[in-house]
C-alpha positions as CSV (number, residue, x, y, z in Angstrom):
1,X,-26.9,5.6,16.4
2,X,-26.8,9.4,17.5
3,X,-23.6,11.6,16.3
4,X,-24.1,13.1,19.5
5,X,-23.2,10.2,21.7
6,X,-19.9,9.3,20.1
7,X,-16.8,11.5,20.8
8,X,-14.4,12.6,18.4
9,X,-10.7,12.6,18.7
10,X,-8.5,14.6,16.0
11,X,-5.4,13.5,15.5
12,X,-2.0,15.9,16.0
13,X,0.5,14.3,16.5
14,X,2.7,14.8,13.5
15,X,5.7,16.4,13.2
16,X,4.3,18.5,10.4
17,X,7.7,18.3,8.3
18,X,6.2,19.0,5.3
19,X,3.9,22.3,6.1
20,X,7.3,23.2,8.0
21,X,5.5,24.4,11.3
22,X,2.5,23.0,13.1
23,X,-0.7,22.7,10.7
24,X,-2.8,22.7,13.4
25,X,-2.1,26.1,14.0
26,X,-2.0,27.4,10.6
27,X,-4.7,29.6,10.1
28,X,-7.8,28.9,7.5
29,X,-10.0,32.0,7.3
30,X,-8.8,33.8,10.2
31,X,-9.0,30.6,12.6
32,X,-6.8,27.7,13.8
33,X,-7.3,24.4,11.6
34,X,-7.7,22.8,14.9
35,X,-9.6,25.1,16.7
36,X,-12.0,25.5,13.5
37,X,-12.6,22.0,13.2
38,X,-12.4,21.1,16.5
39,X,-15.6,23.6,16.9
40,X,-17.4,22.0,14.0
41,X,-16.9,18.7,15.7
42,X,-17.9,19.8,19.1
43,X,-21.6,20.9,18.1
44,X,-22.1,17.3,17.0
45,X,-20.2,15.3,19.1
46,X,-20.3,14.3,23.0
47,X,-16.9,15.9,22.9
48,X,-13.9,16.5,21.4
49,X,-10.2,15.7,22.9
50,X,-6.9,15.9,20.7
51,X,-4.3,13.4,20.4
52,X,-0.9,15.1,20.4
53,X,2.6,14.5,20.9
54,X,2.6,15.7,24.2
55,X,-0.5,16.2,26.9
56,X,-1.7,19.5,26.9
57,X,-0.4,20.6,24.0
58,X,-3.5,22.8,22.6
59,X,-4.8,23.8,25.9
60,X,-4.3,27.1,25.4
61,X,-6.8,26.6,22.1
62,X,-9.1,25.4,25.2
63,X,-8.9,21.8,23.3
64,X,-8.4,18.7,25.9
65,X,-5.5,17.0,24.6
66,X,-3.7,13.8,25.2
67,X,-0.7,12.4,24.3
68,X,0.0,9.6,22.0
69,X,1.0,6.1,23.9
70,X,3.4,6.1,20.9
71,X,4.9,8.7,19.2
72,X,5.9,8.8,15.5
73,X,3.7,5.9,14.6
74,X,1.8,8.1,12.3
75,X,-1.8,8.3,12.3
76,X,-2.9,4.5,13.0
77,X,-0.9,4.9,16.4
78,X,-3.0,7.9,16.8
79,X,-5.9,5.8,16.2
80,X,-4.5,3.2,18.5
81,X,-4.1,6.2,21.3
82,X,-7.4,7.3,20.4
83,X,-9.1,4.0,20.9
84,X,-7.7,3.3,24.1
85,X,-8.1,6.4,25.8
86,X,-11.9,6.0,25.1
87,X,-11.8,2.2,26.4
88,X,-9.7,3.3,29.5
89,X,-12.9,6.2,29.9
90,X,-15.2,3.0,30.6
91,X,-16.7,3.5,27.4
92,X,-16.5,0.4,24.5
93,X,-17.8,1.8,21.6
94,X,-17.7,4.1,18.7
95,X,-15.4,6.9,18.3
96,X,-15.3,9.9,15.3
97,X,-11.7,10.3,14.2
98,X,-10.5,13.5,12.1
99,X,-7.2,14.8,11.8
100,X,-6.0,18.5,12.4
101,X,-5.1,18.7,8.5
102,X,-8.8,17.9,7.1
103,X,-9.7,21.7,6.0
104,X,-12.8,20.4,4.5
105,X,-15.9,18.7,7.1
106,X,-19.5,18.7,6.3
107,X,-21.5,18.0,9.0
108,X,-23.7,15.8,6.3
109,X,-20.4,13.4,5.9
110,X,-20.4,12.5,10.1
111,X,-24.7,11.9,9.5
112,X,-23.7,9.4,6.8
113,X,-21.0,7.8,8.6
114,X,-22.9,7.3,11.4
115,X,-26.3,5.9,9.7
116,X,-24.0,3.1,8.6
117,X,-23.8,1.5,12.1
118,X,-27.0,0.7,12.2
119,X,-26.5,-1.6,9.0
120,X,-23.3,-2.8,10.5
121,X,-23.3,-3.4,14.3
122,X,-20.6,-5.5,14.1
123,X,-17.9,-3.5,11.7
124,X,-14.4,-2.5,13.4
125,X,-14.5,0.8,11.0
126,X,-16.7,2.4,8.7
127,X,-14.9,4.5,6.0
128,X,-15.1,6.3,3.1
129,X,-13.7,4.7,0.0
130,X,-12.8,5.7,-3.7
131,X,-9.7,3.5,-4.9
132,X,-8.2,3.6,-1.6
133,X,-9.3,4.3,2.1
134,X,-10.2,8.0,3.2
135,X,-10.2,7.2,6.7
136,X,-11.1,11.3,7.8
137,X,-13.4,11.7,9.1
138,X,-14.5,7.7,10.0
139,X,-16.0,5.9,12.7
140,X,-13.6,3.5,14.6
141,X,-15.2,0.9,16.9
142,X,-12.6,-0.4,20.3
143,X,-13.3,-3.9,19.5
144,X,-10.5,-3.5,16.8
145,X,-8.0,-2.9,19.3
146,X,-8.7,-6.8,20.1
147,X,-7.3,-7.2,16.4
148,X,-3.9,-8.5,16.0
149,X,-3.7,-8.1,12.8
150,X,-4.4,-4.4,12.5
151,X,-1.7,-3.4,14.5
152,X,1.0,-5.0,12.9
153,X,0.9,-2.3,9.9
154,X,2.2,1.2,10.0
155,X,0.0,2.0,7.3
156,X,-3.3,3.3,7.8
157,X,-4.2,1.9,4.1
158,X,-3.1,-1.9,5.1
159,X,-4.8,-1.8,8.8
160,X,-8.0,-1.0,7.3
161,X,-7.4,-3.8,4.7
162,X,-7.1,-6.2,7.4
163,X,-9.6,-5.0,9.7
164,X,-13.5,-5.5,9.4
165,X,-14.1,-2.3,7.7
166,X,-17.0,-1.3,5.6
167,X,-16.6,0.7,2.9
168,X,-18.9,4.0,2.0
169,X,-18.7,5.3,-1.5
170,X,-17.5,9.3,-1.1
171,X,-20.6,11.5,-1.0
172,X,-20.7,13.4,-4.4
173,X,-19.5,16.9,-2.6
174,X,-16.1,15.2,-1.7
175,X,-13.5,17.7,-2.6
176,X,-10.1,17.3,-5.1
177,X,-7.8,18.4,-2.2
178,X,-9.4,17.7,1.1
179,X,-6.2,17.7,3.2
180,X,-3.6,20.6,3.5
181,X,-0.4,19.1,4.1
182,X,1.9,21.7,3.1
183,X,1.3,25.3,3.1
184,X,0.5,25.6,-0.6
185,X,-2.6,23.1,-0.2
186,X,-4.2,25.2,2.3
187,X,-3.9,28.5,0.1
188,X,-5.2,26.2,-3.1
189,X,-8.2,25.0,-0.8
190,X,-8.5,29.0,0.9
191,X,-8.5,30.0,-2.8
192,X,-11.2,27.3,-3.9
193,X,-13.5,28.1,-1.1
194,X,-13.3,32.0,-1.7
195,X,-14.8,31.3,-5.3
């Protein structure tokens, strides 16, 4: 499988109540977390849309965004929206999902994920695992919207514990704090990167 056939979708539909104003537009060295990752994403991927609460929402970001089918499911509807969109695009098949809060992406984490399909055609996700699922970035296949089962959780955690997902042990540069979900995380990872 080739990263740059599969198109990525970063999830931002949140209501960011925690960081207290939109994360995606929080800056991380001078640059939108979207817009920064959303550019990491988009010189490996076929291309890169947003899901959002409402369509349009980072155009002015020049990011193609979409709405979610469902708002405040959390991230699994995202992944639901995500999915779908991609099936309604004529296109069954693998899809990259990140979401606008992952500070941290190296482009070695997306060459791993995607190796894995080779060895496991027929998996619904393929995901990083430690003691529990770290399903940012992962691979996410739309055969698994077929799966009744997954969609009956809220909880990212629990849908991947019912789906056909295969696990990948974290690569060994896997970061402490990977995510910024309030303000202070992104100055502790800001702060951690400087060094």
């Amino acid at each position: 499988m080739n990263l740059r056939r599969i198109p990525a979708y970063i999830l931002a539909g949140g209501r960011s109540s925690r960081f207290g104003s939109d994360k995606a537009r929080a800056l991380f060295q001078g640059q939108p977390l979207i817009a920064r990752q959303a550019a990491l994403l988009s010189s490996r991927a076929r291309h890169v849309i947003v899901v959002a609460r409402r369509a349009g929402q980072y155009q002015d970001l020049g990011l193609t965004t979409i709405a979610d089918l469902q708002p405040d499911q959390g991230p699994i509807g995202g992944l639901r929206t995500a999915l779908a969109h991609h099936r309604e695009s004529n296109e069954d098949g693998w899809l990259m999902l990140s979401c606008c809060d992952l500070v941290i992406l190296q482009s070695a984490w997306l060459l791993t994920l995607v190796a894995a399909v080779d060895e496991h055609p027929d998996a619904d996700a393929i995901v990083f695992r430690d003691q529990r699922w770290q399903p940012f970035p992962g691979l996410y296949h739309t055969r698994s919207l077929e799966r009744e089962q997954t969609w009956r959780h809220v909880s990212f955690q629990r849908a991947l514990d019912s789906s056909f997902a295969h696990p990948l042990n974290l690569p060994h540069d896997w970061p402490i704090l990977l995510q910024a979900n309030t303000p202070q995380d992104l100055h502790r990872i800001e702060a951690d990167a400087a060094r």
